[in-house]
TORMARMI-774818 format. One record per residue: residue number from 0; residue in three letters; x, y, z of N, C-alpha, C in turn. Coordinates in steps of 0.001 Angstrom, whole numbers, plus 500000, padded with zeros to 6 digits. Last residue first. Example, Ala and Ser with C-alpha at 12.3 -4.5 7.8 and 13.67 -1.06 7.14 Angstrom:
2
SITE   seq   type       nX       nY       nZ      caX      caY      caZ       cX       cY       cZ
SITE     1    SER   512850   497750   507080   513670   498940   507140   512900   500030   507870
SITE     0    ALA   513190   494310   507800   512300   495500   507800   513200   496700   507800
//
This chain:
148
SITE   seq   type       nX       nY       nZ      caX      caY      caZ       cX       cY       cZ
SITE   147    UNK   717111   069151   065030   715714   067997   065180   714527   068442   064802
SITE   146    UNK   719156   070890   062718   717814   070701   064181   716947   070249   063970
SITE   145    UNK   722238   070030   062598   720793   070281   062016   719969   069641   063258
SITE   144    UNK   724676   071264   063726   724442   070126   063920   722847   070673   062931
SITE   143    UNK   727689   073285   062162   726189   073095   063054   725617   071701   062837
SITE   142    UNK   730667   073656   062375   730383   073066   062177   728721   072609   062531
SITE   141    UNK   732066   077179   062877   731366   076254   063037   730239   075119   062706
SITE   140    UNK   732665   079765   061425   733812   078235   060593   733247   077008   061701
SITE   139    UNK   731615   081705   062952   731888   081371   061604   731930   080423   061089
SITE   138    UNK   732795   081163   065394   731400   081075   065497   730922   080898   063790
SITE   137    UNK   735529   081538   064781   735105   079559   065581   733389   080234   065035
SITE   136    UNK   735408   084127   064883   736393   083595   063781   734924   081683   063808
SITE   135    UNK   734769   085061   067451   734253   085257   066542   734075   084240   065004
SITE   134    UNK   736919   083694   068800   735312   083057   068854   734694   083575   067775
SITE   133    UNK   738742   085710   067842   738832   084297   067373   737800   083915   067972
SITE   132    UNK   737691   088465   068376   737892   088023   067253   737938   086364   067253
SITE   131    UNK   737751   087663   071626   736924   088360   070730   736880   087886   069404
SITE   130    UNK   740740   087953   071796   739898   086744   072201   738307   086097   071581
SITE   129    UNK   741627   090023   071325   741522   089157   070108   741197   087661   070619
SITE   128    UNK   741823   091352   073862   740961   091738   072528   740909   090837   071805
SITE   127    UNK   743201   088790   075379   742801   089561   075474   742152   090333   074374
SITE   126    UNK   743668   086241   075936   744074   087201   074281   743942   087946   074145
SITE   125    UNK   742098   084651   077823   744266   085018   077804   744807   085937   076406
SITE   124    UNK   740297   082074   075715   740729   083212   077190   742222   083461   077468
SITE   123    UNK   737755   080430   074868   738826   081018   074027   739735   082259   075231
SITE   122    UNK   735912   077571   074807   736203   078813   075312   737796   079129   075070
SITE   121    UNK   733430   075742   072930   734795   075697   073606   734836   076881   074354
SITE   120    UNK   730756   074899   073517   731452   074035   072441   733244   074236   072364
SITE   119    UNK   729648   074738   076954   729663   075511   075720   730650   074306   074720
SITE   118    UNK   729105   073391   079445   727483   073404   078101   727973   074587   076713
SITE   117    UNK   731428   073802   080905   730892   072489   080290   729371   072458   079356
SITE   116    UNK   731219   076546   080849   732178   076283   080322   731266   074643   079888
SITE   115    UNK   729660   077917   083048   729395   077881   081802   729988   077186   081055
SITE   114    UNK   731398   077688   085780   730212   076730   085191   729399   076846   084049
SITE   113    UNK   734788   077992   085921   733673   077865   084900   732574   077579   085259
SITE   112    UNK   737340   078339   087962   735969   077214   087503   735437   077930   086774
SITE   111    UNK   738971   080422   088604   739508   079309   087821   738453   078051   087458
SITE   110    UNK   738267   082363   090486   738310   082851   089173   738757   081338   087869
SITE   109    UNK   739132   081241   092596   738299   081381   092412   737443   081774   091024
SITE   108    UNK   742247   082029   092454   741622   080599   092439   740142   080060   092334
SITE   107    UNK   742696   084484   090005   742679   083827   091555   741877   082393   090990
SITE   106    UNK   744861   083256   086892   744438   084443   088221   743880   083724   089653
SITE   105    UNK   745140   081377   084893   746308   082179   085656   745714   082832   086654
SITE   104    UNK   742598   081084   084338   743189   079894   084684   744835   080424   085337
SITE   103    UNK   741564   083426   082407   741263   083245   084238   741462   081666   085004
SITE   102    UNK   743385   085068   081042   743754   083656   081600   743111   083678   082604
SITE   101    UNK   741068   087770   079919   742270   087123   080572   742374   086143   080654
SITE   100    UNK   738582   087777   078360   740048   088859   077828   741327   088364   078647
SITE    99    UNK   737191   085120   077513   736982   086126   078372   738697   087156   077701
SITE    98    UNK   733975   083168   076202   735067   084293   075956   735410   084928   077267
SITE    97    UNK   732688   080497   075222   732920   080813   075821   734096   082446   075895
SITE    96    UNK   730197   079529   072440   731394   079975   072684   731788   081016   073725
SITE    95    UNK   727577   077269   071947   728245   078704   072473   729454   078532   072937
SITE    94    UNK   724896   076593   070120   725940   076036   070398   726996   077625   070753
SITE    93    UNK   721562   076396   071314   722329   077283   070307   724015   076706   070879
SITE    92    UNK   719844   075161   073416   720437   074430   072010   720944   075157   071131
SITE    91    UNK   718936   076438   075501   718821   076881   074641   718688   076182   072595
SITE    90    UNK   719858   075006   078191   718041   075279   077243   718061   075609   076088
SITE    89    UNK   722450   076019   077814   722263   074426   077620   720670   073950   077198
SITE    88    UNK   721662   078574   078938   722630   078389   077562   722524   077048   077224
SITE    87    UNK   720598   078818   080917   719923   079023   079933   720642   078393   078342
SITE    86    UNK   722100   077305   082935   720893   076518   082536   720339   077249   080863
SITE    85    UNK   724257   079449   082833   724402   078093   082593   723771   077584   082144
SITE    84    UNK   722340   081094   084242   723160   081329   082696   723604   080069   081999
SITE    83    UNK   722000   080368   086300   721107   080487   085797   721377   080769   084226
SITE    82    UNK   724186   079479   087768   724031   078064   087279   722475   079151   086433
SITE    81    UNK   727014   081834   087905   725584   081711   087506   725222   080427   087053
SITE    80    UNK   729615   081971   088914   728892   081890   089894   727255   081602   089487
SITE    79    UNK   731948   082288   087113   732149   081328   088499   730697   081298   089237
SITE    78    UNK   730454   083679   085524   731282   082704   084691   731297   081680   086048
SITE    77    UNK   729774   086452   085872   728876   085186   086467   729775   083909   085899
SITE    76    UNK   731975   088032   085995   732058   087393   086920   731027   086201   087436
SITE    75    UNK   731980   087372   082298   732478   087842   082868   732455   087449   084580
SITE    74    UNK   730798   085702   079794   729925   086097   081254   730439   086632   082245
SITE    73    UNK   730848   086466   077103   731446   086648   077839   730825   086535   079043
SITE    72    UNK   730161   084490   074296   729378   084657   075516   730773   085462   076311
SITE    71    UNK   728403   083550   071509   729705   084025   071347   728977   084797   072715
SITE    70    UNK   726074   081600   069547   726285   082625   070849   727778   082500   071295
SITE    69    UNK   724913   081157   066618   725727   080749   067704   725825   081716   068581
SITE    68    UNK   722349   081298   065173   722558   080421   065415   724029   079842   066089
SITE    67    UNK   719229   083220   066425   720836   082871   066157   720923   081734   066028
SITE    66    UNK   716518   082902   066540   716623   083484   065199   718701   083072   065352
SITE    65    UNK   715115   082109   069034   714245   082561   067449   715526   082914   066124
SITE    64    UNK   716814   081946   070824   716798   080842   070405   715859   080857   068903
SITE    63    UNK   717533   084818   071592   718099   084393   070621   717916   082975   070476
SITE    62    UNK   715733   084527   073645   715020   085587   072804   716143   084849   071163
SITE    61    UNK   717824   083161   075637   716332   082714   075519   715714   083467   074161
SITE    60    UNK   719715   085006   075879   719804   083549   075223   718425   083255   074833
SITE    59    UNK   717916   087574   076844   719094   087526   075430   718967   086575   075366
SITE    58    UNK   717251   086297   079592   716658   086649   078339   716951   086902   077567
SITE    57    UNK   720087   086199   080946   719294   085322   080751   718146   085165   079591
SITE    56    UNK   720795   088720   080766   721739   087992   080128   720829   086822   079582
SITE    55    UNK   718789   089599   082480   718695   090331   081226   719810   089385   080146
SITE    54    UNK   719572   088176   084713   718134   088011   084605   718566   088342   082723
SITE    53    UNK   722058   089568   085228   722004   088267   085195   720512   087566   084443
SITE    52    UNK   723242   092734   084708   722319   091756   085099   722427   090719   084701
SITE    51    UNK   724515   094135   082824   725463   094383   084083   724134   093175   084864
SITE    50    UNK   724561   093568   079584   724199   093539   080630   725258   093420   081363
SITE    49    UNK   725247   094085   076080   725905   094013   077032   724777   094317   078226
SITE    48    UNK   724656   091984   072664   724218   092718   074091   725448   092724   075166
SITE    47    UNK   724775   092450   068962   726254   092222   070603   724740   092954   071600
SITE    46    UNK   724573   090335   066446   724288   091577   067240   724858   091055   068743
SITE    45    UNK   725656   089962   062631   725942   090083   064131   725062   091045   064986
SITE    44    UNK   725935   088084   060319   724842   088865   060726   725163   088888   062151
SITE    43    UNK   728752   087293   058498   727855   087224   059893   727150   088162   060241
SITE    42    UNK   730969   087773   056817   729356   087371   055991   728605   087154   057479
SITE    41    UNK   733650   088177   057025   733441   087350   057602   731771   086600   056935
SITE    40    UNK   733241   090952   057188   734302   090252   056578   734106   088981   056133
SITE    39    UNK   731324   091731   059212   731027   092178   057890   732055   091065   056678
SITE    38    UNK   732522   091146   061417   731646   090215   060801   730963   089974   059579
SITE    37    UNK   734720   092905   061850   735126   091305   061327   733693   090634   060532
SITE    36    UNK   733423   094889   062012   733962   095046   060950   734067   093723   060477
SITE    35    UNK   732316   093960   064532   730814   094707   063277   731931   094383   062168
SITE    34    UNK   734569   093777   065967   733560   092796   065949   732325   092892   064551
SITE    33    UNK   735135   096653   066016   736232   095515   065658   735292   094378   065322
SITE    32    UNK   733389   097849   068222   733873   098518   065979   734262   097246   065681
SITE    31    UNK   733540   096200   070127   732172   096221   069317   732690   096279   067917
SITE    30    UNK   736441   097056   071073   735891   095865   070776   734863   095370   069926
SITE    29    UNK   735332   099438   071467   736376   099739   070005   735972   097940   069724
SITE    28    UNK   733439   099802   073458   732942   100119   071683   734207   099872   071017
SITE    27    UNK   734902   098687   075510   733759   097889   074954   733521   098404   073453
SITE    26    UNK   738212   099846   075043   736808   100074   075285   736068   099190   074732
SITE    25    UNK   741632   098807   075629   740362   098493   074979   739037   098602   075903
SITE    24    UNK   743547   097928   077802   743382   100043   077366   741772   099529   076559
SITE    23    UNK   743430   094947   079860   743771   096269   079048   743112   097324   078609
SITE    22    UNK   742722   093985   081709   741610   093872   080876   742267   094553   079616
SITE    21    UNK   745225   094611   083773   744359   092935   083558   743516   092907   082166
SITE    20    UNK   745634   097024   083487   746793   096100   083675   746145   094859   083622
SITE    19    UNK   743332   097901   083939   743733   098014   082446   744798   096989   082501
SITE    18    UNK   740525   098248   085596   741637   097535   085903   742773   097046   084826
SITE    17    UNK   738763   100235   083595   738302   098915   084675   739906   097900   084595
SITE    16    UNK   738769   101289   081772   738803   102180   082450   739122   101201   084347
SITE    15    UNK   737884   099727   079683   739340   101141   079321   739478   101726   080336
SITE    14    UNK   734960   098796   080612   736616   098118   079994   737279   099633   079413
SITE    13    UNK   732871   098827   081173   733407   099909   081777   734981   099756   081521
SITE    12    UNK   730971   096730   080436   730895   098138   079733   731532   099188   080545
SITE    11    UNK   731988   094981   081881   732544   094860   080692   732244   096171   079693
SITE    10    UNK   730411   094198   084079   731383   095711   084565   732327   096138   082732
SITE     9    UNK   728897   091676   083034   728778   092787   083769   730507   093287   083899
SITE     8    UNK   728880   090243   079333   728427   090621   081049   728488   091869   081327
SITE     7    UNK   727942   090559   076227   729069   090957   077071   728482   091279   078414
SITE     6    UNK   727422   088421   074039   726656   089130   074851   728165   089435   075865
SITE     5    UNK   726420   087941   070216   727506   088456   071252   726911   088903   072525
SITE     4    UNK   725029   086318   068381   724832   086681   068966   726168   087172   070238
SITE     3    UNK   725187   085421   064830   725724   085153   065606   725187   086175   067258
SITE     2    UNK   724452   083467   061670   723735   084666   062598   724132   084048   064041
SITE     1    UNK   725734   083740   059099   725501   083044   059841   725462   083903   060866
SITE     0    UNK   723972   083213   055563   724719   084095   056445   724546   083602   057884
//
């Protein structure tokens, strides 16, 4: 069974309520329901963190190097700005999948770098809810390297 780790940044526990015309009507928990059901489907031992901290994001990766074996990541606004998330996720050696609910390649210009992006295996963005699902889907049907 393949043991996956979900972590949802910051303001992401305030989604149904947080700028809908961008993030849309979807609550963090219907996302969650949706995620438990797929994984059940799916045979994935799943667990989802959500932090509004950077530090606490940081320790999730780190804590999931005992036991996941992919990380399925929204980093929401640290995406442009955390080389500490970054570092953890590339420390880590768990292979990770980037997520966000919008094209943040359509939006501001600032919003258009990554620095998580080059230490993950892809990123999935613009699908809004079912952005979700298909990392999900990739974290499944990923190909693992065996550990040294």
């Amino acid at each position: 069974m393949r043991k996956v780790l979900v972590i949802h940044g910051p303001n992401l526990n305030i989604l149904g309520q947080r700028e809908p015309e961008i993030y849309g009507p979807a609550t963090l928990d219907s996302i969650n329901q949706g995620l438990v059901s797929l994984a059940q489907q799916l045979g994935v031992d799943l667990k989802v963190v959500q932090s509004n901290h950077e530090g606490e994001i940081v320790t999730a990766i780190q804590q999931a190097m005992t036991w996941a074996e992919v990380l399925v990541i929204n980093p929401a606004a640290y995406t442009h700005t955390s080389v500490a998330i970054r570092d953890a996720i590339a420390g880590a050696g768990i292979p990770a999948i980037e997520v966000h609910l919008s094209n943040i390649y359509a939006r501001e210009q600032f919003r258009q770098h990554s620095l998580v992006a080059p230490v993950c295996v892809g990123q999935i963005s613009g699908f809004g809810v079912r952005s979700y699902g298909m990392a999900l889907r990739a974290a499944a049907e990923l190909e693992l390297k065996p550990k040294a």
